[in-house]
Each structure stands twice: as C-alpha cells, then as structure tokens.
C-alpha positions as CSV (number, residue, x, y, z in Angstrom):
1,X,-30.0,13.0,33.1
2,X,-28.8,9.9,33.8
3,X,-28.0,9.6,29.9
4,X,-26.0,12.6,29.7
5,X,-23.8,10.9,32.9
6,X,-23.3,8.0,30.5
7,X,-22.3,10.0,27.7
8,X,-20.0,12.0,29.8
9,X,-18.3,8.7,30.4
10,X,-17.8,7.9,26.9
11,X,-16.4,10.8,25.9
12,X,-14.0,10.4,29.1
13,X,-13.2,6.8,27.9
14,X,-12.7,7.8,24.3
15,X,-10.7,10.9,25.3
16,X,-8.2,8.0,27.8
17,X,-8.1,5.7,24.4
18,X,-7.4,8.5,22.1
19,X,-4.4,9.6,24.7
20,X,-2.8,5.6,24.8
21,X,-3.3,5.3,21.0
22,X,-1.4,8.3,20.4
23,X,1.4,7.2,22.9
24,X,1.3,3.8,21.5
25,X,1.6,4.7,17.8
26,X,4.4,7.3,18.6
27,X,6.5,4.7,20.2
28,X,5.6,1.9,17.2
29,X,6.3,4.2,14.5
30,X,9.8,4.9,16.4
31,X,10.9,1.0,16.7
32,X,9.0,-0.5,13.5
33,X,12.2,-0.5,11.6
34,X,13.9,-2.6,14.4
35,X,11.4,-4.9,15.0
36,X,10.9,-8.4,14.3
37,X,8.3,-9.2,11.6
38,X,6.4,-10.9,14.2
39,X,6.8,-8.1,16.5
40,X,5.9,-5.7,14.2
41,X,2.9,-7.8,12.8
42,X,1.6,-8.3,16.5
43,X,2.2,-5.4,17.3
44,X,0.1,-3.8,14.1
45,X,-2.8,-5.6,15.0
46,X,-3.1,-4.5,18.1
47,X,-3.0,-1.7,17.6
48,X,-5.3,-1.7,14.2
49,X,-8.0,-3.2,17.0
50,X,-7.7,-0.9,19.7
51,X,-8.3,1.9,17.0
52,X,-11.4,0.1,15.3
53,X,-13.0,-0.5,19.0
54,X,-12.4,3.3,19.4
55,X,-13.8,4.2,16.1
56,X,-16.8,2.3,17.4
57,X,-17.1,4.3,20.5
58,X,-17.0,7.2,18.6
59,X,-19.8,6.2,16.8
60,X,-22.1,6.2,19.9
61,X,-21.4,9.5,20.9
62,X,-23.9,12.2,19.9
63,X,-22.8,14.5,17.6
64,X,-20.5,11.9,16.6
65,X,-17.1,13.3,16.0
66,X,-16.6,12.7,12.5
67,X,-13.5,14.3,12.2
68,X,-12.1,12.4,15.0
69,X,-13.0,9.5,13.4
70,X,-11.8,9.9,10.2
71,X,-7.9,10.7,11.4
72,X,-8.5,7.4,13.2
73,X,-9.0,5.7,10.1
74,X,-6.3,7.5,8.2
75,X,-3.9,6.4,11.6
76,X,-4.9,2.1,10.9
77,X,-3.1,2.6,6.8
78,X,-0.7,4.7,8.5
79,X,0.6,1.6,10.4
C-alpha cells in the first residue's frame, strides 16, 4: 500500500514538472530570438536539466511511460 502512495506522488510530481516544462519551453521558444547568447545558453541548460531529471522520474514509474518520455527527448534537440 504504502508503495502505491509513493508512486501516486511521482506521477503527481512528474505530472507538476511536465506542466512547468511545457510553460517554460513555450515562453523560451517565444523570446530565443531576442535573447542574449548567454541568456539563451543559460537558459538552454536549464532547461535541457530539468527535462533529463524528469526523464529520470519517468523512468521510476511502473509502467514507465515510454511515450512520455520519448517526446521529452525529442523537446532537449528541440531547444
């Protein structure tokens, strides 16, 4: 029981980091043309983190969404 509670929280958590990335890359891919390089690098990898440390969450959720996880991927060489 108490396992199914945890993974109930993952999939809350990955469902909140799912919800920022989206906001996040929306606005990035907006402004990337009027950012400074060092904006727009910065900015990049922050993002390209967040996504791998949601790809990894993903990961420990049975079934693991392998969908979801692939669009991730396919999002980071969107960037």
């Amino acid at each position: 029981m108490l396992h199914l509670l945890f993974m109930d929280q993952k999939i809350q958590y990955l469902n909140q980091m799912i919800e920022i990335i989206d906001n996040k890359v929306t606005i990035f891919k907006k402004n990337k043309s009027k950012l400074p390089q060092a904006a727009y690098t910065a900015e990049k990898q922050v993002l390209t983190r967040t996504i791998q440390d949601t790809i990894q969450l993903a990961e420990e959720i049975k079934p693991v969404p392998f969908s979801l996880i692939n669009d991730l991927k396919a999002l980071i060489k969107q960037l």
